[in-house]
C-alpha positions as CSV (number, residue, x, y, z in Angstrom):
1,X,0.0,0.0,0.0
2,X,1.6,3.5,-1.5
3,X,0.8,6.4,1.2
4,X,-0.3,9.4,-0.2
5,X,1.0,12.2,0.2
6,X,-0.4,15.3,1.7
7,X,-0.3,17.0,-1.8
8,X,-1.7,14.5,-3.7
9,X,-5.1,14.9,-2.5
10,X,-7.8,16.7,-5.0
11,X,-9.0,19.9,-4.2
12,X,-12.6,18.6,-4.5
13,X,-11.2,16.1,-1.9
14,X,-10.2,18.4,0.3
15,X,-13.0,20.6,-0.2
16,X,-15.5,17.9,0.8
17,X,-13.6,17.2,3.8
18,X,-13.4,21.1,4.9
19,X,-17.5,20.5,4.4
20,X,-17.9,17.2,6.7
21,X,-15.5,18.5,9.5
22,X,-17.7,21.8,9.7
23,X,-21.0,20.0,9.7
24,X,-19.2,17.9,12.7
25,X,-18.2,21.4,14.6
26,X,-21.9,22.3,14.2
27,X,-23.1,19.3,15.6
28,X,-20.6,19.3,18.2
29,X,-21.3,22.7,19.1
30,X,-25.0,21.7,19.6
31,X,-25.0,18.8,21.0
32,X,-22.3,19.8,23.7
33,X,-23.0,24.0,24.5
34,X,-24.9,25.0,27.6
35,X,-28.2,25.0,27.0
36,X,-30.4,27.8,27.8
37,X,-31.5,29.0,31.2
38,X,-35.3,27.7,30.2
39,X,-34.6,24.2,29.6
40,X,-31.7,23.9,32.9
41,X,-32.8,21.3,35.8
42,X,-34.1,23.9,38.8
43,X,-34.0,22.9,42.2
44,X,-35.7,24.6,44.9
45,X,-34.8,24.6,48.6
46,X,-37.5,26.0,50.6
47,X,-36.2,26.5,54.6
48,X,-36.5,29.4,57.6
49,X,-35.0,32.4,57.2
50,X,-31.3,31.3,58.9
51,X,-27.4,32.3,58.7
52,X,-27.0,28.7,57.1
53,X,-29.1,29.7,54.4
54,X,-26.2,32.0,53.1
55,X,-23.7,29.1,53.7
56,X,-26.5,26.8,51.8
57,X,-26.1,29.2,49.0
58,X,-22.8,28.8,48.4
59,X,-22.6,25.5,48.4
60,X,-25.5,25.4,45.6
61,X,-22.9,27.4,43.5
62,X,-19.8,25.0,43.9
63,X,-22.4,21.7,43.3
64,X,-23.5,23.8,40.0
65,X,-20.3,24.1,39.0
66,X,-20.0,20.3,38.7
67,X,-23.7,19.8,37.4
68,X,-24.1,21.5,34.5
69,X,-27.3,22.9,33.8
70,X,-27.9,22.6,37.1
71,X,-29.8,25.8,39.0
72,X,-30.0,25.6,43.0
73,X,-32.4,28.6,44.7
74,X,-32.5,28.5,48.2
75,X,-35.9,30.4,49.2
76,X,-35.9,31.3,53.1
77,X,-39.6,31.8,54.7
78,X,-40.4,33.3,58.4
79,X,-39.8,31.1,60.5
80,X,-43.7,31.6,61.9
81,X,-45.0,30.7,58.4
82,X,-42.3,28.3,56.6
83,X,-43.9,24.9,57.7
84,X,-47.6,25.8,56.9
85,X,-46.2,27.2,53.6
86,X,-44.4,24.1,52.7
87,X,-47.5,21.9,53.8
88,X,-50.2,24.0,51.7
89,X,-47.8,23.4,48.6
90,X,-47.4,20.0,49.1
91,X,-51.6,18.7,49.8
92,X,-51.7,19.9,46.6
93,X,-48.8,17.5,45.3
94,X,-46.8,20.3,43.6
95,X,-43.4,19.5,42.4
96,X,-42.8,23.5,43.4
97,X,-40.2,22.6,46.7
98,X,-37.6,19.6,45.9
99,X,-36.0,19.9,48.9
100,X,-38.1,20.9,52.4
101,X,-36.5,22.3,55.6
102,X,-37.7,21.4,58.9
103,X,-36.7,21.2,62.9
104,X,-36.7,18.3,64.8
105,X,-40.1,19.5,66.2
106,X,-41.7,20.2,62.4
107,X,-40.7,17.0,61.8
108,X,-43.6,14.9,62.2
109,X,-45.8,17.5,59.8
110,X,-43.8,17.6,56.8
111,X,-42.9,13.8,56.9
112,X,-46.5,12.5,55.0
113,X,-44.6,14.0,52.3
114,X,-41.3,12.9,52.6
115,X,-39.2,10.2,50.8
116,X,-37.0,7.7,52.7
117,X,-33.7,9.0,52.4
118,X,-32.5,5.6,52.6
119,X,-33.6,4.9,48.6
120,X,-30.8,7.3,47.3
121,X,-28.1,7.4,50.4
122,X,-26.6,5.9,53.4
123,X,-26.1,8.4,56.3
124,X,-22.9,7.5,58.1
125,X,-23.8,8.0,62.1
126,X,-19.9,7.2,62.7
127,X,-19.4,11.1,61.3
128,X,-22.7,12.3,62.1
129,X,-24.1,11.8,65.2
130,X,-27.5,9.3,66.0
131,X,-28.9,11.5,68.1
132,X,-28.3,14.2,66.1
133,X,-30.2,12.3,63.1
134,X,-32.8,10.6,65.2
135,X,-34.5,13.5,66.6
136,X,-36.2,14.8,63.3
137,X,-34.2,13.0,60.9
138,X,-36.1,9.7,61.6
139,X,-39.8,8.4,61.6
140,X,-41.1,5.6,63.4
141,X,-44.2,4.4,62.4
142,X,-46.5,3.6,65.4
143,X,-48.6,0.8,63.7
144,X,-45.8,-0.9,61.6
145,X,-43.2,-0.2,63.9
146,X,-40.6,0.4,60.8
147,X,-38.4,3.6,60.7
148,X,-37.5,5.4,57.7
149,X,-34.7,8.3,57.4
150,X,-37.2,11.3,56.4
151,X,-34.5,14.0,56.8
152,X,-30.9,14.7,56.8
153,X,-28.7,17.0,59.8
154,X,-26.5,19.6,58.7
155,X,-25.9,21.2,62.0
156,X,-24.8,20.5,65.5
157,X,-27.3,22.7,67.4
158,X,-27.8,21.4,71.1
159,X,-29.4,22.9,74.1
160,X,-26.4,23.0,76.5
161,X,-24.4,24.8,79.0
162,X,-22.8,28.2,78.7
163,X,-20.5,29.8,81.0
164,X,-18.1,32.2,81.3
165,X,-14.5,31.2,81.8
166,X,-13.2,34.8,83.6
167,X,-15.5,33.9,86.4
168,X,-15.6,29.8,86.8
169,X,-12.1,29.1,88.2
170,X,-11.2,26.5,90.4
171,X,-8.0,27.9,91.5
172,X,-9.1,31.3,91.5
173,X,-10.1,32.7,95.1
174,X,-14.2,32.7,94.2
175,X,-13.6,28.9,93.4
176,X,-12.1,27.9,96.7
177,X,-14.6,30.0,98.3
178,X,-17.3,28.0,96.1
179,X,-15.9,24.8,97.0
180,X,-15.2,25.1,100.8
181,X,-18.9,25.9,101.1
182,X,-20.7,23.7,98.6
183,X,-17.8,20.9,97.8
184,X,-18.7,21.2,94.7
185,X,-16.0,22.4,92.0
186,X,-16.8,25.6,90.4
187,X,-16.3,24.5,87.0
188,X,-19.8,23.7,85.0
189,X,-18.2,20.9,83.1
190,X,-17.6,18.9,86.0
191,X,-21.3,19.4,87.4
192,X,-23.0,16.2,88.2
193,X,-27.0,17.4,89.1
194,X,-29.0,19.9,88.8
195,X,-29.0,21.4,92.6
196,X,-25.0,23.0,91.8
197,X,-26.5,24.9,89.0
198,X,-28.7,26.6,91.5
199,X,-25.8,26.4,94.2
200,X,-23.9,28.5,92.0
201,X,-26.7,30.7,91.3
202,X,-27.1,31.4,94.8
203,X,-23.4,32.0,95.1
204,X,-22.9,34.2,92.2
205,X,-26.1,36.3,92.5
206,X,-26.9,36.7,96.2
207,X,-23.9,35.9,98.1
208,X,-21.1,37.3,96.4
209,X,-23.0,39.4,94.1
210,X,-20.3,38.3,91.3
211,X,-23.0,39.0,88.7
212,X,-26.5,40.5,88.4
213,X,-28.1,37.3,86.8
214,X,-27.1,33.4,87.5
215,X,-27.6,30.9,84.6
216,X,-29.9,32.3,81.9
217,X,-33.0,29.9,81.9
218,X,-35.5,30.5,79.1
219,X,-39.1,29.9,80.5
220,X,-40.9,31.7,77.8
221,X,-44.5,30.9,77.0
222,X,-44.7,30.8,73.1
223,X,-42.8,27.9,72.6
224,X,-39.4,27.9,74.8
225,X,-40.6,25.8,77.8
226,X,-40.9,22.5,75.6
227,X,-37.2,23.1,75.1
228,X,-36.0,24.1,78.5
229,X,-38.0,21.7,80.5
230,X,-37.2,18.3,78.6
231,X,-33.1,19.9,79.2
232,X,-33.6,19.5,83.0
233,X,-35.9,16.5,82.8
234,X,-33.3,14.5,80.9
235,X,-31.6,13.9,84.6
236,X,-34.4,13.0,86.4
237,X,-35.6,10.9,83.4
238,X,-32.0,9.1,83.0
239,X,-32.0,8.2,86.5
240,X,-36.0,6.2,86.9
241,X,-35.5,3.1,85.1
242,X,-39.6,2.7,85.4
243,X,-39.9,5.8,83.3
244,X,-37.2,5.2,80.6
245,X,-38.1,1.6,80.5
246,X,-34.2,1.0,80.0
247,X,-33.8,3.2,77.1
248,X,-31.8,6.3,76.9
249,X,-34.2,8.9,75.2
250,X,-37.4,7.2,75.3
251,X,-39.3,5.7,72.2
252,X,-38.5,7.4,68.7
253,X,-40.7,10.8,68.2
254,X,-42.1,10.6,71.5
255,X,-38.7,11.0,73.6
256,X,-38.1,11.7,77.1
257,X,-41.4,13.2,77.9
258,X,-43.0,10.3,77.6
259,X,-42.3,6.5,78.8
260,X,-39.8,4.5,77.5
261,X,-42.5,1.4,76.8
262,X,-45.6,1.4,74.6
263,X,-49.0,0.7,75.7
264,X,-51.1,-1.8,73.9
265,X,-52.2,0.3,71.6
266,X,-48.2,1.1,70.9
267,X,-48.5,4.6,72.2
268,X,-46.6,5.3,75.6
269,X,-48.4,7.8,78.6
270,X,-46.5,10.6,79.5
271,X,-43.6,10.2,82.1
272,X,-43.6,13.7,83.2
273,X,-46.4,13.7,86.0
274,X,-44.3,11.8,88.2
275,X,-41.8,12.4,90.9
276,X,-39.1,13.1,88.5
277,X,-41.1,15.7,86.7
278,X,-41.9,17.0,89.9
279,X,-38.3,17.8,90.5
280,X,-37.5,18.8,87.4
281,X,-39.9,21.3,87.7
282,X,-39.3,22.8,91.3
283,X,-35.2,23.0,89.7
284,X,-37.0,25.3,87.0
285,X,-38.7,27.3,89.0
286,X,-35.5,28.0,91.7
287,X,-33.0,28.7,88.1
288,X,-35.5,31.6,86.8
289,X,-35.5,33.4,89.8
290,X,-32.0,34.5,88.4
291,X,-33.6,35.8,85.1
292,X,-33.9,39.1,84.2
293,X,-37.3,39.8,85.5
294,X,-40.3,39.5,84.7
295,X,-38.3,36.1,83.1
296,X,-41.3,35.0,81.0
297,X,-41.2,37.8,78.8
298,X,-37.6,38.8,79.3
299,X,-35.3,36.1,78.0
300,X,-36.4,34.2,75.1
301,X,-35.1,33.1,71.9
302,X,-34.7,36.2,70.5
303,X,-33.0,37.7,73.6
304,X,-30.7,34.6,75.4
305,X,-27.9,35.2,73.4
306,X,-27.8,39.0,73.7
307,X,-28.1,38.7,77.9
308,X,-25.5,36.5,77.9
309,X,-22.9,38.6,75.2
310,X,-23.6,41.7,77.6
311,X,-21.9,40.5,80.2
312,X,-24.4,40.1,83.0
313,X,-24.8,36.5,83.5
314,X,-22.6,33.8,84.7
315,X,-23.7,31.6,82.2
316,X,-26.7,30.5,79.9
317,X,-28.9,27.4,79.1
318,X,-29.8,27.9,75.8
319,X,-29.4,26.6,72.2
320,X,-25.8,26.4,70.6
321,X,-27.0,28.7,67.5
322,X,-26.7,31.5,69.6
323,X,-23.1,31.2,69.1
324,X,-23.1,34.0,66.7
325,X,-24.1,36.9,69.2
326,X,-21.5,36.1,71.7
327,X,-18.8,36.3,68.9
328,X,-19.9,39.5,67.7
329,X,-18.1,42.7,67.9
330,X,-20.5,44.2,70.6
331,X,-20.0,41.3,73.0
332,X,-18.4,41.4,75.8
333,X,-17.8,37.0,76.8
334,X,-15.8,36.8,73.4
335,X,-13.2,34.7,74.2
336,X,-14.2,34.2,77.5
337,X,-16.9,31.3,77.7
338,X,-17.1,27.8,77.2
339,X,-19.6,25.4,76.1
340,X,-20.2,21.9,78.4
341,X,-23.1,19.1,78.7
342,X,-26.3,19.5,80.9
343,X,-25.3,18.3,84.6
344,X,-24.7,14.5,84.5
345,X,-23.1,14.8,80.7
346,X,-26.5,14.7,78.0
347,X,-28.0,17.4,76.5
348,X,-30.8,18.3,74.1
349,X,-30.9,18.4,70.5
350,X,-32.3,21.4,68.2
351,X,-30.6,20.3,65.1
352,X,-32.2,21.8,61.2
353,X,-33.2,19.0,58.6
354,X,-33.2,18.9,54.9
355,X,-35.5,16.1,53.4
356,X,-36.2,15.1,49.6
357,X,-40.5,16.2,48.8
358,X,-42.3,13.5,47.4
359,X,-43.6,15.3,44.6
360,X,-40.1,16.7,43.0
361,X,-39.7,15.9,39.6
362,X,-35.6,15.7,40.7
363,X,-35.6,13.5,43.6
364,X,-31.9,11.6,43.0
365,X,-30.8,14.9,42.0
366,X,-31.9,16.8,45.3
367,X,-30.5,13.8,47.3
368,X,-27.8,14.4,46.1
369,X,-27.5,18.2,47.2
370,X,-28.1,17.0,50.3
371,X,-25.6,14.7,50.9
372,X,-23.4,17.3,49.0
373,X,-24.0,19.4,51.8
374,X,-22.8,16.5,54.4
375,X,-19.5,16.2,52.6
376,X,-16.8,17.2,55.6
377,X,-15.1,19.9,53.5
378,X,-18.2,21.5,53.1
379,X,-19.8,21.3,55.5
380,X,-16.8,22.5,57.4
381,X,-17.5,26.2,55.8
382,X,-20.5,26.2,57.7
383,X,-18.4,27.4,60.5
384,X,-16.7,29.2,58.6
385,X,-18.9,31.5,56.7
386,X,-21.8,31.5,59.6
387,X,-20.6,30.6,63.1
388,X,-22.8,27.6,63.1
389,X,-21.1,24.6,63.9
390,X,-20.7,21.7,61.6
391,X,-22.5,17.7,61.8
392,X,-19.7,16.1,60.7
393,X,-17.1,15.0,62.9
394,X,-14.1,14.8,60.0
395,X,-15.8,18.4,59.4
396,X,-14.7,19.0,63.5
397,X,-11.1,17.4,62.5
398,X,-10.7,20.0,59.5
399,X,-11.1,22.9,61.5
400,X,-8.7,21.7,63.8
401,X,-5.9,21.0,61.9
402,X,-6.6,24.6,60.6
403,X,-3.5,26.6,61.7
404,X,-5.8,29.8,61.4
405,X,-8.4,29.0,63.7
406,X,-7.6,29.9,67.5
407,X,-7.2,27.0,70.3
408,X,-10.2,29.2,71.5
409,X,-12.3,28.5,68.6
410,X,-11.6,24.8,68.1
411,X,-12.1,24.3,71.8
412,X,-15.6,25.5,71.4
413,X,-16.2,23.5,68.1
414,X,-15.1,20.5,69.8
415,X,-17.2,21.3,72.8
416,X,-20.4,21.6,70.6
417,X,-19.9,18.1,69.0
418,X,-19.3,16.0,72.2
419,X,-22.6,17.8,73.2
420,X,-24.1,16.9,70.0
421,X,-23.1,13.1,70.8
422,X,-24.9,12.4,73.8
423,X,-28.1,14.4,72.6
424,X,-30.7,12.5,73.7
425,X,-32.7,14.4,76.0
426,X,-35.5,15.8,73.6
427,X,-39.3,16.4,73.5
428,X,-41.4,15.0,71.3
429,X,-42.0,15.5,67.8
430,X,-45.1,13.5,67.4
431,X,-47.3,15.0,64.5
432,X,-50.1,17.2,67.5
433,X,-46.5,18.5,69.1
434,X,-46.8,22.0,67.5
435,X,-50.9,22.3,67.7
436,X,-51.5,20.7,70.7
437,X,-48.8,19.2,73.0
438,X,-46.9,22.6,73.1
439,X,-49.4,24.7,74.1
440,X,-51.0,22.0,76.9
441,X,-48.1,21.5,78.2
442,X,-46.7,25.4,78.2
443,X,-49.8,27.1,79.4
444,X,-50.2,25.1,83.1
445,X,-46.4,24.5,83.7
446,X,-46.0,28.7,82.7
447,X,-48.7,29.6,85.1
448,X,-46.6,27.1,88.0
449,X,-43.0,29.6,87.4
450,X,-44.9,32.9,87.6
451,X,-47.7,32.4,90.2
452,X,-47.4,32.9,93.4
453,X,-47.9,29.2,95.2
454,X,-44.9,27.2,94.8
455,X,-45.4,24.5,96.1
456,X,-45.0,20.8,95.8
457,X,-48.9,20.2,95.3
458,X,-49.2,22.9,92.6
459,X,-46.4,21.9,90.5
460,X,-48.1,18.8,90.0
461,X,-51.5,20.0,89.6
462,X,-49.7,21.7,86.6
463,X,-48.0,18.4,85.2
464,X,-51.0,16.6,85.8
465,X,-53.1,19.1,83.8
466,X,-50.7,18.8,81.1
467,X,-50.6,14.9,81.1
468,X,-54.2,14.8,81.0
469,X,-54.3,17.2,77.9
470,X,-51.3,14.8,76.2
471,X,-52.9,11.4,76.3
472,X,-56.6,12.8,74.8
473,X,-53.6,14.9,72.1
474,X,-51.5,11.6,71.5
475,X,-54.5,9.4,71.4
């Protein structure tokens, strides 16, 4: 075989060629270019308005960047309005949401329209904690007993133990002075019951007058007592095998504030109206008498953080997302707090949720934005570009190999995550929580902190009254 050579071809040839390579670039170009913004895959994340969201936004930019023709909007609602918002579009069955925020106390509503997580991805609980994904993240179903993942974590936010490290000091003279009278150490982290918390109210506040308020406790009527209740509970509740049944947070979606065992019927009574709860209640009632007063109206959610950041308190009870007004540039604890468990080493969990909708018309592709946003080095910039603190513990192990962060910093990171792992101590999430079990149990147990009778006998008229109002609500 004789090779031609380059000149020997025809210039019809080479004509005809120049024609079928162009016709290929053509094709090429239309089979390869971008297409246009009208025919791109859009996924919508509806959620609360929330620092995260900005953090959720940038992550939707770097997936795009690996998906073309791929458009992420995150839409942020009011917090008083997202859930019913998200629940009127989805009766309907519209594909509008792909991806629906929730709490762990929404949980329960949105998850009729959920898919199990578990179809598209495996969430691993040795980087993300159980209890983190168990409150809100999972659904048991009461008839079937089965349990489906409805929702993923992308947060660490637990209901723990501030307090500031200029005043707790074991060595300093205040802490010898706290221990030779109580024999207790004056550091919170070492705290084994509920009593020392009020111990070192009494010390702070009355007796040495230290500070003007003891440890922040949030006994606001809207919504805040479910929170702060179930936090002091949890000890009371760990401790009476005949309540807990032997388990650690109670049954799934029902939690502490009810019993550890079913009924017949598979739903458990409340464990609340008991001598535990009892207790639990009385320690409430001694820890707001170191609020700013009147306390019910005083410090709530909106507020905690900012008491605590002014420099007032010795310390707060309160959720972990708070985190954000402490390190601001008007606060005065910067640098000087630290984060611990609830007495007796548990806490609560508060942690945000991101589930697939049942009625996208993109359900692998919004799974698999949501594990995107689990991957450690992103989820990492959570931190970093909002102050909220990451789910993943190889996320933790990033920021502390990071040379810029301070020992401060990571200390607190750290601190948030061992909370996060012993997060059991919860209230329940049952579908009638928000309608009904909140309110029934708020309204009596409220009327118990800021009347006048504080007795034994009323505290559990009011836990009664509220246990009473559960059963007919759980029913």
């Amino acid at each position: 075989m004789v090779k031609r050579k380059p000149g020997a071809l025809s210039t019809a040839a080479v004509v005809g060629i120049v024609v079928v390579i162009l016709v290929a670039i053509v094709a090429g170009v239309y089979l390869f270019a971008p297409r246009s913004s009208s025919k791109a895959t859009k996924l919508t994340l509806v959620t609360f308005s929330d620092p995260a969201n900005a953090w959720m936004s940038w992550a939707a930019k770097q997936f795009e960047k690996t998906h073309p023709n791929v458009n992420i909007t995150i839409e942020p609602l009011s917090f008083g309005s997202y859930i019913a918002d998200e629940v009127s579009a989805e009766q309907t069955h519209s594909s509008q949401y792909d991806i629906l925020g929730f709490t762990s106390t929404t949980a329960l509503s949105v998850a009729p329209y959920l898919l199990n997580l578990n179809t598209f991805f495996k969430i691993n609980t040795t980087d993300i904690p159980q209890y983190q994904l168990s409150f809100g993240g999972l659904y048991r179903n009461a008839t079937t007993g089965a349990t489906e993942t409805i929702g993923a974590p992308y947060d660490s936010a637990t209901f723990a133990m501030f307090y500031r490290t200029d005043i707790f000091n074991t060595s300093s003279p205040l802490g010898q002075q706290f221990y030779s009278e109580y024999h207790v150490q004056f550091n919170p982290a070492a705290w084994t019951n509920w009593t020392e918390v009020v111990w070192a109210d009494q010390f702070l506040v009355n007796q040495t007058h230290t500070v003007e308020y003891g440890f922040l406790t949030d006994a606001s009527l809207s919504h805040d007592i479910i929170d702060t209740f179930p936090a002091i509970y949890g000890w009371y509740y760990m401790h009476n095998q005949s309540l807990n049944g032997g388990t650690k947070g109670g049954i799934t979606n029902y939690n502490i504030m009810f019993e550890g065992t079913a009924g017949s019927n598979g739903i458990p009574l409340p464990s609340f109206n008991s001598t535990a709860g009892l207790q639990a209640l009385q320690i409430m009632r001694e820890l707001v008498q170191y609020d700013p007063q009147p306390f019910g109206s005083s410090v709530n959610y909106g507020t905690i953080g900012s008491y605590f950041a002014n420099g007032t308190a010795a310390g707060a009870i309160m959720f972990t997302p708070e985190n954000p007004a402490l390190v601001a540039s008007s606060s005065k604890v910067n640098g000087k707090y630290a984060i611990a468990a609830l007495p007796g080493n548990y806490s609560e969990t508060g942690t945000d949720f991101l589930g697939v909708s049942k009625y996208s018309t993109h359900q692998a592709l919004a799974a698999e934005f949501i594990q995107y946003l689990l991957q450690p080095s992103v989820n990492a910039q959570l931190y970093y570009q909002t102050g909220e603190f990451p789910i993943s513990a190889q996320a933790v192990n990033l920021i502390s190999a990071n040379a810029s962060v301070s020992a401060w910093q990571k200390g607190i990171i750290r601190d948030v995550f061992e909370t996060a792992a012993v997060a059991w101590a919860n209230p329940p999430n049952i579908p009638p929580t928000a309608a009904h079990l909140i309110p029934d149990f708020n309204t009596p147990v409220y009327d118990y902190l800021t009347g006048n009778n504080g007795s034994s006998a009323a505290a559990m008229q009011a836990l009664n009254q509220a246990a009473a109002a559960w059963v007919k609500d759980a029913s």
